[in-house]
N, C-alpha and C positions, 0 to 999 in steps of 0.2 A: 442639250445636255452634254455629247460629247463634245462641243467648244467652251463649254463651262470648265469640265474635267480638262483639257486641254490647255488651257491658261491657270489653272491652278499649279497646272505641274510644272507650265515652264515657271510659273512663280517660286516653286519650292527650289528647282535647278540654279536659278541663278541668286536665290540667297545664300546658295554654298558658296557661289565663287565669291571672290575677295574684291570690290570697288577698283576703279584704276589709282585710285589716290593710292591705296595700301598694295599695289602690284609696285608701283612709281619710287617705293621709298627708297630713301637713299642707300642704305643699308644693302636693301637687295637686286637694287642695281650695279653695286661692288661687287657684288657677291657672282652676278648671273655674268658682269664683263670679264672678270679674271677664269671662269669657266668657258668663255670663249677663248681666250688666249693662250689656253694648253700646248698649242702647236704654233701660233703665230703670234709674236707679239704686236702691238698697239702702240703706235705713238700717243702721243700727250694732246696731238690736232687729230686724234683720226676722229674723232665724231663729226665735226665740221668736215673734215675730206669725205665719209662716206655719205653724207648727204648729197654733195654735190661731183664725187668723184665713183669714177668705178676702179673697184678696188679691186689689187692682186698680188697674189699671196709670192713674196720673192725672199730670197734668203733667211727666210724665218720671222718675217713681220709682213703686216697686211700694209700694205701703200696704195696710196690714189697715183693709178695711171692714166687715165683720159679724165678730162668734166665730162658729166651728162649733159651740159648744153654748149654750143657751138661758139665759145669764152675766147677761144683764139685769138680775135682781134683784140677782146679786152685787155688779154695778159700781156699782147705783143704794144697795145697804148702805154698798159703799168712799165713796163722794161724800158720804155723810147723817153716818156713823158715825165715820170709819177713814181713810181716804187712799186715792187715787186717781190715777195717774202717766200720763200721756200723752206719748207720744214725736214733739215739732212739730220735729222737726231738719229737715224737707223748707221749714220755711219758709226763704227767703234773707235774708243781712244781708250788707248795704252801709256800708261804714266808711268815713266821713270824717276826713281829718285836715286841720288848717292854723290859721289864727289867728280865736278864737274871734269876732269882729268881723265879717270876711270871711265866715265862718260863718253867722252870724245875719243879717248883710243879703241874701244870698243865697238863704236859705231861709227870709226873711220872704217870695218872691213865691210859692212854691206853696202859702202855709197861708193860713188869716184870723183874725182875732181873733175874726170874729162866729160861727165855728162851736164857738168853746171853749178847749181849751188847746192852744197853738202852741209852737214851738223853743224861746223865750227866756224860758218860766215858771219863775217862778226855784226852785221846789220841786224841777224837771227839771232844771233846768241847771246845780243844784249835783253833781247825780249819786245824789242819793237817793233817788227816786223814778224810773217808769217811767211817761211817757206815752203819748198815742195821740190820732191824729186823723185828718185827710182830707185829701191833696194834691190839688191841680189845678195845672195845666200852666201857667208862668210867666204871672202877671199877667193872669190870663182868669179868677180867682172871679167870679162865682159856677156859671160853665160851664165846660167839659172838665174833669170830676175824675176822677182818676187811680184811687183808692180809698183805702182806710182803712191806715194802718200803726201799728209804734208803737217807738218809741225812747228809747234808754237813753244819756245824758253818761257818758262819764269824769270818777270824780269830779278836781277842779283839782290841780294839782302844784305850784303859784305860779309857772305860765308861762304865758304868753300863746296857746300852743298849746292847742288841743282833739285830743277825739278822739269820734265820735260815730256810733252802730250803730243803723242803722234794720233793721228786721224787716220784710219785705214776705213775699205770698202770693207764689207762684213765678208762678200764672199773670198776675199785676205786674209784676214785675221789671224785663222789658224795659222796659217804658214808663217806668216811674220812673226806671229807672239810664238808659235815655236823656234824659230830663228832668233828672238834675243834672247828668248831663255835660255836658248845653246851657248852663247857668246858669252852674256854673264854669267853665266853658271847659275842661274837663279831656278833652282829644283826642289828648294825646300818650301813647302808651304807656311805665309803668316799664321803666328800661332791667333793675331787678331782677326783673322777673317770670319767672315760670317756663313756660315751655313746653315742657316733657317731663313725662313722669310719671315717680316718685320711686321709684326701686329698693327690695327691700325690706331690711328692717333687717340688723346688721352677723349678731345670732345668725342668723336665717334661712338667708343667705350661710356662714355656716360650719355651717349642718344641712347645705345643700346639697355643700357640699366634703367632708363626712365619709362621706356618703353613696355620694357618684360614688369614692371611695377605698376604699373598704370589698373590692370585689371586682368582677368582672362582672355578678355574679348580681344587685349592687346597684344598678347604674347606672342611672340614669331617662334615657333617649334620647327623643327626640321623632322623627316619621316621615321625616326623612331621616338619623335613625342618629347623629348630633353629641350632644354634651353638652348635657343644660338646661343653661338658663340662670337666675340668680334670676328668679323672678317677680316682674313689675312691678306697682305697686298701682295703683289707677283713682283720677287727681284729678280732679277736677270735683265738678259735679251736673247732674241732671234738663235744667237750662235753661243750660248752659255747654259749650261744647266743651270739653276739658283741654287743646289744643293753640292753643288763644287767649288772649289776654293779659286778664287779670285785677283790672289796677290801670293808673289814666291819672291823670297829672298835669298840673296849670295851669303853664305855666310864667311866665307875670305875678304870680299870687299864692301858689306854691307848696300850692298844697291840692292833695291826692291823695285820690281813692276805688279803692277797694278791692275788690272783692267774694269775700265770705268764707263763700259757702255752702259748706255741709257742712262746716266748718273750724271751729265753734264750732258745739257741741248744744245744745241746747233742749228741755226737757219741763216740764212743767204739770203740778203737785201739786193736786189739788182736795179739800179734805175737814177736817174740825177738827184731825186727828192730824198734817197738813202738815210744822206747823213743829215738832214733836217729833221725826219721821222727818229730815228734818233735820240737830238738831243732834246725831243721833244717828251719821247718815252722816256729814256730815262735820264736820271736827276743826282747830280753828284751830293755825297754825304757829305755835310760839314766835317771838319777837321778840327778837334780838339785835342788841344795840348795840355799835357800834364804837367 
């Protein structure tokens, strides 16, 4: 009798819980990743990396630092033989725009000639090439350097407009993106910046209306019993608040910076197969003319 009474009851216990299907749904797996990321953010591969990586928490994102199995030789065959893909999306870039002049005399004081190649090498500054070098803090070489970045031109459009994305380490950022706000005088906040986080997409919104329609039995409530709501996506990164403004403009010479972390991905192909994989992935648009 009491193993009778005893499996009745776990019977009634686990009719409350909810199937793994309706734990799984997509909806509330948005909802339960962006609550882990209060403090560190996520790349775009980290579920693939924390399956097979051990993860740890560094400048304000979670990264895969070792594999859990002994991969070494594999990754050192992909680099020798084959292709090898690295996910650098945690680094930040810093976008300039305004006129290519104002540009160059500006950010002639944090570079030198005598460490190498600087902003206005003309390899770089057509937009073909990707360089790299060492800032230091206006007009003080060969002391206070910032550190090593590296940057890519938009190639020209025959306007006198640039546009120019520097790549820094996260644990830089500040300093640098303090340092050219300094130079350009760029202190005023974009009236178009965003400060809320960006609801999610239109299907999502109608997964969720079909859902709450469907019946009682379907409705996903939250602990005071109202209707979810869409799930909000998390803007920022690591080293940004998402509730502060993003982009400042000069308003004497109209140049605007930007900052465009986590907004633009970044990974590093290393290995001979590189550019085969490539142009294998991706596939050039036609060109049509008007």
């Amino acid at each position: 009798k009491k193993q009778a009474e005893k499996a009745v009851h776990q019977k009634k216990e686990q009719s409350k819980t909810k199937c793994r299907k309706a734990r799984r749904r997509h909806i509330n797996l948005v909802a339960e990743f962006n609550h882990r990321q209060r403090k560190n953010i996520w790349l775009e591969t980290h579920i693939w990396h924390a399956k097979r990586f051990h993860m740890v928490k560094k400048w304000g994102y979670c990264l895969g630092n070792s594999p859990t199995e002994k991969s070494y030789r594999a990754c050192y065959r992909a680099m020798t033989k084959h292709c090898l893909l690295q996910d650098l999306s945690y680094y930040c870039c810093l976008e300039l725009k305004g006129k290519e002049k104002e540009l160059l005399k500006q950010l002639a004081r944090i570079c030198s000639i005598d460490t190498g190649l600087t902003f206005q090498e003309p390899c770089c500054l057509s937009g073909r090439f990707e360089g790299s070098l060492n800032l230091y803090r206006a007009d003080r070489y060969p002391e206070d350097m910032l550190g090593p970045v590296t940057f890519i031109w938009k190639p020209r459009d025959g306007s006198e407009n640039r546009q120019l994305w520097i790549w820094v380490h996260p644990a830089l950022k500040q300093d640098i993106l303090r340092e050219l706000k300094a130079i350009f005088q760029c202190t005023e906040p974009e009236e178009m910046c965003i400060t809320e986080p960006v609801t999610t997409s239109v299907q999502e919104e109608k997964q969720v209306e079909v859902v709450t329609c469907l019946g009682k039995k379907r409705k996903k409530e939250d602990k005071e019993g109202e209707k979810a709501v869409p799930v909000k996506k998390i803007i920022g990164d690591g080293t940004r608040d998402p509730f502060q403004s993003y982009s400042w403009i000069a308003r004497t010479t109209g140049i605007t910076i930007s900052d465009r972390s986590m907004e633009i991905l970044r990974y590093r192909l290393i290995g001979p197969l590189s550019h085969s994989v490539l142009t294998e992935t991706l596939k050039a648009a036609s060109v049509q003319t008007v």
